[in-house]
N, C-alpha and C positions, 0 to 999 in steps of 0.2 A: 426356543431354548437357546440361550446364551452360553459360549462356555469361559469359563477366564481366559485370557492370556499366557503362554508360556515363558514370559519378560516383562520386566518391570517399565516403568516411563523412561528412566532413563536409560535404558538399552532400546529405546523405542525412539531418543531421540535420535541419541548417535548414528543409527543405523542410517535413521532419516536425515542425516547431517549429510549424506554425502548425494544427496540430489542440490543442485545447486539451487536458488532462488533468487529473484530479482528483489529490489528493496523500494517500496514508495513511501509514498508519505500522503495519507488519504486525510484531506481537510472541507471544513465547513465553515460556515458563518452560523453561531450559536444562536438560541432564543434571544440572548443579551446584545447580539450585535457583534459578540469576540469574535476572533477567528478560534477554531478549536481542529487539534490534529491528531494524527497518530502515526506511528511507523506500521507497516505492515508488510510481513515477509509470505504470505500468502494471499496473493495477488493471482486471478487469470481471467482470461479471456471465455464468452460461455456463449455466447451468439454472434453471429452475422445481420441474421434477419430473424427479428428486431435486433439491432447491437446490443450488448448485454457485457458486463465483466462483473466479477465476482470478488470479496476480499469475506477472510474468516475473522475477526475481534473475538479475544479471548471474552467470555460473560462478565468477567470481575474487569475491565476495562471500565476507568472511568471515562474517558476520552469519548467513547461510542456513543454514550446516550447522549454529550452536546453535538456528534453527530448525525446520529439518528432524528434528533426533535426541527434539524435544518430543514429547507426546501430540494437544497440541492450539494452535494458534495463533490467535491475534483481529486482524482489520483495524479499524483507528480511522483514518474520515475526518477528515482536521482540518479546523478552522475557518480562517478566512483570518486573526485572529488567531492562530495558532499556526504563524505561519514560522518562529519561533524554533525553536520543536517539529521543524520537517522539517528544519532546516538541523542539530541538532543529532542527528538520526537519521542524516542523508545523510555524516557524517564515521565517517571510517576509522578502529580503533581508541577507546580510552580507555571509562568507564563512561557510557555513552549515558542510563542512567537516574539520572545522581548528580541531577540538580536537574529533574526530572519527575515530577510527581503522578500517578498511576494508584491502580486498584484490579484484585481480579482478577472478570475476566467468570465466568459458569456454567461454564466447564472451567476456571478457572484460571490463564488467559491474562492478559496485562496489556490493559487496555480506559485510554487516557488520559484522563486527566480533559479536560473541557472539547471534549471530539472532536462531531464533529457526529451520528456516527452509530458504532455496532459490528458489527461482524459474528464471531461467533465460530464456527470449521472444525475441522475435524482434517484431515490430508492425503487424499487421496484416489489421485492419480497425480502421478508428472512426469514430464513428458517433456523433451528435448534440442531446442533451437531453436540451432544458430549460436553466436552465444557468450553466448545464455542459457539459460534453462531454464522452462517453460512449469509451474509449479504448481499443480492443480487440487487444489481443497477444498472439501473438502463442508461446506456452515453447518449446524451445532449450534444453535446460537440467535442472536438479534440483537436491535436495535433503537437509538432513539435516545438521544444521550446528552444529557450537560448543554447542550452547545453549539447543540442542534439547529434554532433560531431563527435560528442565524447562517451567512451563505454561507460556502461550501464553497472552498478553497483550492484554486487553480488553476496550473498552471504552463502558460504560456504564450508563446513566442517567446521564451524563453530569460530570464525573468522570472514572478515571482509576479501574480495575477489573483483577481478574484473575478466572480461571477455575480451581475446589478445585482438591485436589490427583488425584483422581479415580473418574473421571466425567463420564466415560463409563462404569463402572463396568457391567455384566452382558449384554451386548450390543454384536450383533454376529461379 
């Protein structure tokens, strides 16, 4: 037995606006050979052993299914300089990679330049969430990239953010 909600989506955003979120940019190499990408603000981590991280794609995403039909995909954290980078992933249509520097990671994936960190998967599972889709992948390899001295892009309360100096000071 389900019961409704007592608030609408967007009282659902809001609310949910005020947990912060990291921002990647999760890309492939297409059937065709493209590079193909997307911004993604739900991004995490879901195993140790086997490594494992997770990203949710809305279902009406076109972006996904040239990711999904790849061998292998890589997540590029961006830097907090590179809002240009997420707001040019996060649009609908046209070539997302015309004026984007990349190289390819260990499978082949596109890794952007300047990203604070990579993680390169191949898919693993997905499962059906509501009107997303919960994608688990298993990491291939990783590590940091050029960026990695610079904080990490945050999206926060309906705007871009970053993590000050020493966000962990004292922390073991």
């Amino acid at each position: 037995m389900t019961s409704e909600p007592a608030f609408d989506s967007r009282h659902f955003r809001q609310v949910l606006g005020h947990f912060p979120t990291g921002v990647v940019v999760v890309a492939a190499i297409d059937d065709s050979g493209q590079p193909a990408g997307m911004t993604v603000g739900s991004f995490t981590s879901v195993s140790l052993d086997p490594p494992m991280v997770a990203f949710l794609p809305d279902k009406a995403s076109t972006s996904f299914p040239r990711i999904a039909s790849a061998p292998s995909f890589c997540v590029s954290v961006l830097s907090y300089d590179q809002e240009d980078i997420c707001r040019a992933f996060a649009a609908k249509g046209g070539d997302k990679f015309a004026s984007i520097r990349w190289s390819p990671g260990p499978s082949g994936a596109p890794v952007l330049d300047g990203a604070v960190a990579w993680i390169d998967c191949e898919i693993e599972t997905v499962h059906e969430a509501g009107d997303h889709l919960i994608v688990v992948g298993r990491v291939l390899n990783l590590g940091v990239g050029g960026g990695s001295l610079a904080a990490p892009l945050l999206f926060h309360r309906g705007g871009y953010a970053r993590v000050g100096a020493n966000p962990l000071v004292g922390t073991p």
